[in-house]
N, C-alpha and C positions, 0 to 999 in steps of 0.2 A: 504494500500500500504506500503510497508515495501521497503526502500532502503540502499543499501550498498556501502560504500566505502574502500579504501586501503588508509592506512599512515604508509608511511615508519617511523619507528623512527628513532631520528636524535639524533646525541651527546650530547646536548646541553639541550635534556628531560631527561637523565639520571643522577642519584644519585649517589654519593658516591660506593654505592653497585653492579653500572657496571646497574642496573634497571631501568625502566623507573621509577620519581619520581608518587608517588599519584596524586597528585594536574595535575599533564598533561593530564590525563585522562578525566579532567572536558572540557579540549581543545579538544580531538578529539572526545567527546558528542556534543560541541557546532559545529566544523566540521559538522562531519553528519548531526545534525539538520537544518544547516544554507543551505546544499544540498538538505535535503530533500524537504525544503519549495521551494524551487527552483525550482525544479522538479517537484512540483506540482501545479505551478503557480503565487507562491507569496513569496514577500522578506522582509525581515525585514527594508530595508532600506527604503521603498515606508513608511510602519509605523511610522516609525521615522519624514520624513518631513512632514508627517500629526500631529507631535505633539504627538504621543504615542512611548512606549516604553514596551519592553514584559520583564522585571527580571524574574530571576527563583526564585523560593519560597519556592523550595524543591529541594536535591539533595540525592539520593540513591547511593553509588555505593557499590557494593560486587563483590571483587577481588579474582580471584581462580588461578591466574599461574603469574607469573612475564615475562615481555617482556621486552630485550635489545636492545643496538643499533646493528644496522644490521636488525633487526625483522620489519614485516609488521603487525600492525595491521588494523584487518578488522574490520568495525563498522558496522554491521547491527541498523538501525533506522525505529519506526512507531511511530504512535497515536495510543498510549495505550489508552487513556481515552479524552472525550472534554467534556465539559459543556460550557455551552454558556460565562462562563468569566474564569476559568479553562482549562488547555491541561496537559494534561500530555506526554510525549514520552518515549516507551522503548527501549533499546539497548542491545545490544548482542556483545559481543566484543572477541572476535577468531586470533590466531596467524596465519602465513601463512600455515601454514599444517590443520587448523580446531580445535584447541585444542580450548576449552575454556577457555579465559583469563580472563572475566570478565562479569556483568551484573548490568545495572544502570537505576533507572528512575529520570526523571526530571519534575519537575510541572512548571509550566510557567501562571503568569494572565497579561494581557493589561492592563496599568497603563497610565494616562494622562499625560505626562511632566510637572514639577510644583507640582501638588500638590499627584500626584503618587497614585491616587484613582483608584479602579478597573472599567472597562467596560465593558461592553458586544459585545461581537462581533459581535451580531446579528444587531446592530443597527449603530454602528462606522463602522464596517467592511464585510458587507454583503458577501463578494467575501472569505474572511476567513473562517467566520460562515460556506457557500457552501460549500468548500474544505472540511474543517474540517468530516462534515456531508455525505460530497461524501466517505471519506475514514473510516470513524470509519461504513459507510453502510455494511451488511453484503456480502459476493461473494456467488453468487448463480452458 
């Protein structure tokens, strides 16, 4: 399942150079992915008062067009890759006309609160694990 959103740029993300900065970019990844999980049934915040927490472990992004304020960008987001303590999500990132603006993956593991050890989802979070399996399933 692949989902998309619209974020306007706002003043306040742009640089010196009138451009949206780098580093904002990592915000409207987290955007989309925090959608996406939404949309497919499950929040980060349920994880959290169970004592876990998801950090990213890995961050890719490869930038091909600069976007200003006034501009929309669009984030397309999936599940590139799951392993059972592993997720990865990619994105696709496109201005309001379709140009391509950018492409980013992120890795993500479930860590314990405290001592920030990895888990498996299979076992901590059954409903996760599901989703996860429901969506990296092929479409026939």
């Amino acid at each position: 399942m692949m989902h998309t959103i619209q974020i306007p740029v706002r003043y306040q993300e742009t640089d010196m150079m009138g451009i949206v900065y780098h580093a904002n970019y990592l915000v409207y990844l987290e955007i989309a992915r925090t959608e996406l999980l939404r949309q497919l049934g499950v929040e980060y915040k349920d994880m959290e008062e169970a004592g876990f927490v998801s950090p990213v472990t890995n961050v890719s992004v490869d930038y091909k067009k600069s976007v200003t304020f006034g501009d929309t960008v669009h984030v397309r987001v999936w599940v590139d890759s799951y392993s059972k303590i592993r997720t990865v999500y990619g994105y696709e990132l496109t201005d309001q006309s379709g140009n391509l603006v950018g492409k980013a993956k992120t890795t993500h593991v479930v860590v314990k609160q405290g001592d920030f050890k990895p888990i498996r989802l299979d076992r901590e979070f059954p409903e996760w694990h599901a989703m996860y399996m429901r969506v990296m399933s092929p479409v026939s």
